[in-house]
C-alpha positions in Angstrom: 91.5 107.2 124.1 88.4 107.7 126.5 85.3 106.8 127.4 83.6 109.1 125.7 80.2 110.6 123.5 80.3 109.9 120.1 81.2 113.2 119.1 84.0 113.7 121.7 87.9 113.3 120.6 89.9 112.5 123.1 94.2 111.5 123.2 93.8 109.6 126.7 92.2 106.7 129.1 90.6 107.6 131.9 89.1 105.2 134.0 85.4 103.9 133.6 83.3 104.2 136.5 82.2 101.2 138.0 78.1 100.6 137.2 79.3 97.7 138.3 80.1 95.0 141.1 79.8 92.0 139.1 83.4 90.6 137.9 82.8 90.7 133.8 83.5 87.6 132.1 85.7 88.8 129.5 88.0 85.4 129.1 86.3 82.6 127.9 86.2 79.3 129.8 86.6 76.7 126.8 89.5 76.9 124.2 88.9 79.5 122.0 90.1 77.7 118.9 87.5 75.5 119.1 84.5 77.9 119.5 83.0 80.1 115.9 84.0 83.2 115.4 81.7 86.0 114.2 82.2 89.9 113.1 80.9 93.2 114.5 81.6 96.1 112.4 80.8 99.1 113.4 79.7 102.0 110.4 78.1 104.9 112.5 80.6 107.8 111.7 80.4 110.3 108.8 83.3 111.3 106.7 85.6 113.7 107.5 83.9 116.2 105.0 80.3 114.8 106.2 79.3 113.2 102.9 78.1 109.9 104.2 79.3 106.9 105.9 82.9 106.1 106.5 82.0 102.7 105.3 80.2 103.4 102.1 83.3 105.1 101.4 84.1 103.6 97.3 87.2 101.2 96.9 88.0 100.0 93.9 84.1 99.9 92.3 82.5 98.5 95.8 82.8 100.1 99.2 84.9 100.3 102.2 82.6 98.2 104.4 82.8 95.2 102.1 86.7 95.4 102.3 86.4 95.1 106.1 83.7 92.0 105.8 86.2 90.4 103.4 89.4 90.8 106.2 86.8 89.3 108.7 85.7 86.6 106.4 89.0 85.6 105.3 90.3 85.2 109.2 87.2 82.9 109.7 84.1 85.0 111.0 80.8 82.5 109.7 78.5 85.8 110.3 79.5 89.0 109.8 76.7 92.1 111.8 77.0 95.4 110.7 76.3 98.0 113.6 74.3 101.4 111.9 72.0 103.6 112.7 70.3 104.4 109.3 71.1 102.2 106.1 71.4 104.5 103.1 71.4 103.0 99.6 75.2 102.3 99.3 75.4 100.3 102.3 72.1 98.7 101.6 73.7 97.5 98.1 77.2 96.5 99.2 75.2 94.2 101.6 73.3 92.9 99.0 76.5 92.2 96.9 77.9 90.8 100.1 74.6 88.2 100.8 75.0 87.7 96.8 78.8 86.2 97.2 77.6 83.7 100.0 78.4 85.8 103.0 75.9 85.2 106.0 75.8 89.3 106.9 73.1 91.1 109.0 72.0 95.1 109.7 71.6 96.0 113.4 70.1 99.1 114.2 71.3 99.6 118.1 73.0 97.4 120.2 70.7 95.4 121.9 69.4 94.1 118.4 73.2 93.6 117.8 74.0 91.4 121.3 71.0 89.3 119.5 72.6 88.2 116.5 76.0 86.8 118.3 75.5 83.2 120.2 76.4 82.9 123.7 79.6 81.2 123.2 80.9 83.1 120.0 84.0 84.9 120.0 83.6 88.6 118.3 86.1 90.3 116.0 85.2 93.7 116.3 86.0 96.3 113.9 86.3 100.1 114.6 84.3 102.5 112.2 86.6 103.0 109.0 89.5 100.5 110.6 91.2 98.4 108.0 94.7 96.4 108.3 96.5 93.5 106.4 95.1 90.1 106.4 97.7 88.5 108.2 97.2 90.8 111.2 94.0 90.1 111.9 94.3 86.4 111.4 96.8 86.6 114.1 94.4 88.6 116.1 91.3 85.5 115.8 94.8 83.1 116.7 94.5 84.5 119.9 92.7 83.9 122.9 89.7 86.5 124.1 90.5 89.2 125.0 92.9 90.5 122.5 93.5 93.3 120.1 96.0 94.7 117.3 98.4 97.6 119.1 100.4 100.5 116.6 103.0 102.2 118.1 102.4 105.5 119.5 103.9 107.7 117.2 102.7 110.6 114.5 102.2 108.3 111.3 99.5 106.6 113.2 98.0 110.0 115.2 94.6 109.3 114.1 94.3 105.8 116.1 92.9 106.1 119.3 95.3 105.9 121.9 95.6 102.8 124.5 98.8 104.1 126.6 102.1 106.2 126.7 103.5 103.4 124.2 100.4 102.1 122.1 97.8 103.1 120.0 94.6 100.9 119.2 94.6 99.8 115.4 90.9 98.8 115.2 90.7 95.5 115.8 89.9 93.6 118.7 88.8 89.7 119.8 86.2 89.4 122.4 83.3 86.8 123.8 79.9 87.7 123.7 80.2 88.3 127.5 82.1 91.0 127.5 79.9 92.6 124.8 77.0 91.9 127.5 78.8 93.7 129.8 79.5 96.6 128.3 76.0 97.0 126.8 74.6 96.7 130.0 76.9 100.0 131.5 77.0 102.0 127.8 74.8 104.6 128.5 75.7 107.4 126.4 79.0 106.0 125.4 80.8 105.2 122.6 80.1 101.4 121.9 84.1 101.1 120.8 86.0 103.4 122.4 84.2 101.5 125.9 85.1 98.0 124.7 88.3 99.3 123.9 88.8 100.8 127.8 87.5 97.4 129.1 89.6 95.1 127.1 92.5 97.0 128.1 91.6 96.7 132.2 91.0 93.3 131.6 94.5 92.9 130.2 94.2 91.9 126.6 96.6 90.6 124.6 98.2 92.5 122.3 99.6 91.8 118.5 101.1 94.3 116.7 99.5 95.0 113.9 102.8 95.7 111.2 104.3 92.6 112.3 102.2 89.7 114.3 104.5 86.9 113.7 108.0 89.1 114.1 109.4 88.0 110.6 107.3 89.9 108.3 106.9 93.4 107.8 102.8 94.0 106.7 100.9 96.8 105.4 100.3 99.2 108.1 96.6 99.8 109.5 94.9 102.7 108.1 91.9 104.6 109.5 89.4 105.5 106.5 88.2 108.8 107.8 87.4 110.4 104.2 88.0 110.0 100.8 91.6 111.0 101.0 92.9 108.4 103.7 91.1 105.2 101.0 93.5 105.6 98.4 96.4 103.3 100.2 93.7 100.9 100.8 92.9 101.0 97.0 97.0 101.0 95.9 97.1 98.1 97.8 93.7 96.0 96.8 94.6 96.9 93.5 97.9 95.2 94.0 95.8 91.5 94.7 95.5 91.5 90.8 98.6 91.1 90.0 99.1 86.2 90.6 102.3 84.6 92.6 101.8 81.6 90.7 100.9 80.9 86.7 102.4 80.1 83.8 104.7 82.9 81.5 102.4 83.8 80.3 100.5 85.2 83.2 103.4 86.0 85.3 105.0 88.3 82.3 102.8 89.0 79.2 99.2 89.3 81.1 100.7 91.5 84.0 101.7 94.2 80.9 98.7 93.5 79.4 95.7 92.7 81.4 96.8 94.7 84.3 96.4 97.9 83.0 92.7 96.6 82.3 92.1 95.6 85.7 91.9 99.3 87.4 89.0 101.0 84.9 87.4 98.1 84.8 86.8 98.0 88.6 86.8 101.6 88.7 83.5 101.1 86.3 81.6 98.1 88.5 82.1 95.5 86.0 81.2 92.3 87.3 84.1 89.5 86.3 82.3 86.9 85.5 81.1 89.2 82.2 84.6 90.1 81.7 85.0 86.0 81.4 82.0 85.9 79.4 83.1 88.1 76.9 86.6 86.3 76.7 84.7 83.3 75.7 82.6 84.9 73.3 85.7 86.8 71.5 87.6 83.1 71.1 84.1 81.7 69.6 84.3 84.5 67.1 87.8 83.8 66.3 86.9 80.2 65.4 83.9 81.1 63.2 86.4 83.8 61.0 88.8 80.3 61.0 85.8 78.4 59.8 85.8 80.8 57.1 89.3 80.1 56.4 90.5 83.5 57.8 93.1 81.7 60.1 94.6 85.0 60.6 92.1 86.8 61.8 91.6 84.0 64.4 95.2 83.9 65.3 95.6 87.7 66.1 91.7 87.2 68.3 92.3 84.4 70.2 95.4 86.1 72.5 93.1 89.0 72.6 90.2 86.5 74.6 93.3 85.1 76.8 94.1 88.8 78.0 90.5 89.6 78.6 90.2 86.3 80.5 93.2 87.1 82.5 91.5 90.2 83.5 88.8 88.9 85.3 90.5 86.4 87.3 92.6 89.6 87.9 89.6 91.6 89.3 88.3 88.5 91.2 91.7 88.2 93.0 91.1 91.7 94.4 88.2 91.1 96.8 88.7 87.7 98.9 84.9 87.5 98.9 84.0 87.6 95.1 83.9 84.6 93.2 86.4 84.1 90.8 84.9 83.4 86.8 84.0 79.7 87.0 85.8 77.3 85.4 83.2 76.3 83.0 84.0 79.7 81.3 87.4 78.4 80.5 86.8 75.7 79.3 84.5 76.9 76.6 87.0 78.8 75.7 89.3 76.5 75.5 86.7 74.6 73.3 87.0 77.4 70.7 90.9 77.0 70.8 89.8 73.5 69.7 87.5 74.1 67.1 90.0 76.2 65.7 92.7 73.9 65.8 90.3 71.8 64.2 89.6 73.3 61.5 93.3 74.4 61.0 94.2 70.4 60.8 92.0 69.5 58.4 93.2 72.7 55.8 96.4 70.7 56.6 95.3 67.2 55.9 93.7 68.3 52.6 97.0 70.0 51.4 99.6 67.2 52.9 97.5 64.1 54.0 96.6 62.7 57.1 99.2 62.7 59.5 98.8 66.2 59.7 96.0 64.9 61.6 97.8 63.1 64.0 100.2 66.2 64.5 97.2 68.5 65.9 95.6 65.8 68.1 99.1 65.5 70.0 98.8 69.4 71.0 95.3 68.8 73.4 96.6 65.4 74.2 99.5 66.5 75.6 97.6 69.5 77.2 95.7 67.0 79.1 98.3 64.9 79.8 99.7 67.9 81.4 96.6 68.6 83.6 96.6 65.4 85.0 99.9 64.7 86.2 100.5 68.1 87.8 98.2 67.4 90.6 100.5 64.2 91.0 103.7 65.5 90.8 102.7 68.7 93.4 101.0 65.8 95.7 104.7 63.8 96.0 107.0 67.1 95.3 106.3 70.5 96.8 108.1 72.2 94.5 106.7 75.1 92.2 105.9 74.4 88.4 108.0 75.5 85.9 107.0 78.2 84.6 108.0 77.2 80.8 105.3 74.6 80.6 102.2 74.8 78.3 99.2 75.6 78.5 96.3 76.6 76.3 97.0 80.4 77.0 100.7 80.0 75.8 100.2 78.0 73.2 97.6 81.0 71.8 100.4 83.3 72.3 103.3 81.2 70.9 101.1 80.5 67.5 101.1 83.8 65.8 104.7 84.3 66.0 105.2 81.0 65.0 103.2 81.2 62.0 105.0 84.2 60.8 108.1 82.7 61.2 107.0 79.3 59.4 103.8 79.2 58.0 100.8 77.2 59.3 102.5 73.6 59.7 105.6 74.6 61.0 103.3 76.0 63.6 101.4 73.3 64.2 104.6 71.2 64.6 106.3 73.7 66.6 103.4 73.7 69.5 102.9 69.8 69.2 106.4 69.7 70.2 106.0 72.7 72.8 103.3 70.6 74.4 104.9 66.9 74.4 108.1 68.7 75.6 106.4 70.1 78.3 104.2 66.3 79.0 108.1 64.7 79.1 108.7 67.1 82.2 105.7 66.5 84.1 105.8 62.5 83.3 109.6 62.7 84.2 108.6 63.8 87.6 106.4 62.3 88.4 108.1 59.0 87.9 111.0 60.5 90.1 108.3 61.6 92.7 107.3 57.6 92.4 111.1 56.5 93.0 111.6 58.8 95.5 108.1 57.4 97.8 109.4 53.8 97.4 112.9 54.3 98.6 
C-alpha cells in the first residue's frame, strides 16, 4: 500500500516524506483500557460500478455503513463519526436509523471537522471505506494498546486489501489516539486520509492481530472489502446467519428455525421493522382468543402457534443487527395474556361440562409457568449449566396443545400440559434445592 491520491492503486509502501521534525505521539501515555473509545469510518469511495457509496451499499434491508457502526459499537466505541464528502439520501437515512436505535453518530465533511469531534485523550477505531470483519476481531483490536491494527496474510484470497509488507496485508481496521490523527492531518496534503494512517501506524510499529484468528483458538469469518454489490453477499450469508439463537427452548432451537427462519430473509429483504412483526404476533394471538370466546377452540388452537412463529421472527430479525432493539418484552407478554384468556375460557367450557376442579387443573399450567420463570434466574445464578431444553414455556405449550387435543380431546389436553408444566417446575425446584446444598457444603 502507498501513500497515495485517492484515485491511485498501489501494491507497495514507500516511505512518507518527512513534513516533519516533531516525534508524533502515536502511543498513548495512560493505559488505554481505561480511556473511551470512539469510531472513524471512512465512506468516500464509489462502488466498483460507480453507483454510489461503498457504504450505502444494501445489506440485509439497511446498508453497509450501519453494519460497520454496529462492529464498532459492539467492541465499545460511545461515538461513532462518519468521514464523507457529500451525504446522499441513503446515508442520510441509515444515520437516522442509526441516531433512532440510541447510537451517538455524527457526519464530518473533511477532516479538520472530523479531528473536532474526537476528545484529546480518545482512542480511535478507524475503519477503511467498505472494510468489514468478525466481531471478535475487532474486539481484539480495541483490547490492544494504540497503535494497533488487524493484519491478513498476503495471499490471493485477500488481493484486494491494501498491502502492509512482503507477509501482510491491512484488513481495515486499525486502533489509534487522537494524536496520531493530529499528526497526520497536519502533513495530509493531497493524500489518502487511510492509506497515510496506515503507512504511519506501520513506522511507528503497531501491533498487529490477525484478523481470522485474534485469540489463536478460533477460526473467524474472514475480512471482506465491500467494493460493489457483488463482494456484500458473504456479509449478508453471514448477518443473515445471527437469526438463527444458541440458546431457547425446543421449540426455538428446532420447530422456529424450520419455520420462522425462512421468514426472516424476505422480511428484511422488505425493510420491515421487528417490532411490527411482534405487534402483529400479538394481535394474531388476541384474535385467536376472541374465535375461542366464540367457542371456536379450534380455530384458536391452529392461530395461536401461528402468533409464536411470527413472534420468533422478529426476535430473529432483531438478532441480525447488534444495534436494533430487539421487540420489547411488553409485546410478549400480551401475548402471552391472550394464551391466558384462551385458556380461560377453555376451563370454564370444562368446568360447566365436569365441575370445578377442572378449574383447578388450568390454573396449575400459568402457575407452574411462573414458577418456572422464577427459579431459572436462581438456579443459573448457583449452576452455570445450560437449561434443558425440554422445559415449558408458553411457546411450547401452544405447540404441544393441538396435537394433544387431537389425540385426546380438550381435557386430556388440558391435563396433559398441566402435567408438562409441573414436570418441568419439579426440575427447576429440584435444582435449585441442589444449587442450595451444594453453596452450604
Amino acid at each position: 500500500m502507498a501513500n497515495r491520491p485517492k484515485s491511485a492503486q498501489c501494491t507497495a509502501i514507500p516511505a512518507l516524506p518527512n513534513r516533519s521534525a516533531t516525534p508524533i505521539p502515536f502511543r498513548l501515555s495512560t493505559g488505554d483500557w481505561d480511556v473511551p473509545l470512539a469510531a472513524l469510518i471512512a465512506a468516500q469511495d464509489q462502488t466498483d460500478v460507480g453507483d454510489g457509496l461503498r457504504a450505502t451499499l444494501p445489506l440485509a434491508g439497511r446498508s453497509l455503513i450501519e453494519y460497520q457502526a454496529g462492529l464498532a459499537i459492539g467492541a465499545g466505541a460511545t461515538h461513532v463519526v462518519v468521514l464523507v464528502e457529500r451525504v446522499p439520501a441513503a446515508l442520510a437515512q441509515a444515520v437516522d436509523r442509526l441516531r433512532r436505535q440510541g447510537a451517538r453518530i455524527e457526519i464530518a465533511r473533511n477532516i479538520p471537522d472530523a479531528l473536532d469531534r474526537f476528545h484529546p485523550e480518545e482512542r480511535i477505531l478507524l475503519i477503511a471505506d467498505g472494510a468489514v470483519a468478525a466481531q471478535g476481531a475487532v474486539d481484539a483490536l480495541t483490547a490492544e494498546n494504540a497503535p494497533a491494527l488487524l493484519a491478513l496474510p498476503d495471499i490471493q484470497d485477500y488481493a484486494d486489501f491494501e498491502r502492509i509488507d512482503a507477509a501482510e496485508r491491512w484488513a481495515g481496521f486499525a486502533l489509534l489516539g487522537k494524536p496520531a490523527l493530529d499528526a497526520t492531518a497536519q502533513m495530509l496534503g493531497d493524500w489518502d486520509l487511510t492509506s497515510t494512517l496506515l503507512r504511519r501506524l506501520v513506522q511507528a510499529d503497531a501491533a498487529r492481530v490477525g484478523a481470522i484468528n485474534p485469540s489463536g483458538d478460533q477460526i473467524l469469518p474472514p475480512p471482506v472489502l465491500a467494493t460493489g454489490p457483488a463482494a456484500i453477499g458473504a456479509i449478508e450469508t453471514s448477518l443473515l446467519r445471527r437469526a438463527d439463537p444458541d440458546a431457547g427452548d425446543w421449540t426455538e432451537r428446532y420447530l422456529h428455525r424450520l419455520l420462522a427462519g425462512p421468514l426472516v430473509p424476505p422480511l428484511v429483504t422488505r425493510q420491515v421493522d421487528q417490532s411490527h412483526v411482534a405487534y402483529g404476533a400479538a394481535a394474531l394471538a388476541w384474535g385467536a382468543a376472541l374465535f375461542a370466546a366464540f367457542g371456536l377452540f379450534w380455530v384458536a388452537a391452529l392461530l395461536l402457534p401461528i402468533a409464536t412463529t411470527i413472534a420468533s421472527s422478529a426476535r430473529r430479525m432483531a438478532r441480525i443487527w447488534s444495534t436494533a432493539a430487539a421487540p420489547s418484552r411488553l409485546i410478549d407478554i400480551t401475548r402471552y395474556a391472550a394464551v391466558l384468556a384462551t385458556l380461560i375460557l377453555l376451563a370454564r367450557v370444562l368446568a360447566a361440562e365436569g365441575g370445578w376442579g377442572w378449574w383447578m387443573v388450568a390454573a396449575l399450567i400459568p402457575a407452574a409457568l411462573l414458577g418456572v420463570a422464577a427459579l431459572g434466574p436462581i438456579v443459573a445464578a448457583v449452576r452455570a449449566q445450560p437449561t434443558p431444553r425440554w422445559l415449558a414455556s408458553p411457546d411450547a405449550l401452544v405447540w404441544t396443545a393441538p396435537l394433544l387435543a387431537v389425540l385426546g380431546g380438550w381435557r386430556w389436553m388440558v391435563a396433559a400440559l398441566a402435567g408438562y408444566a409441573m414436570i418441568s417446575f419439579a426440575e427447576r425446584f429440584i435444582a435449585a434445592w441442589k444449587s442450595a446444598r451444594m453453596c452450604e457444603s
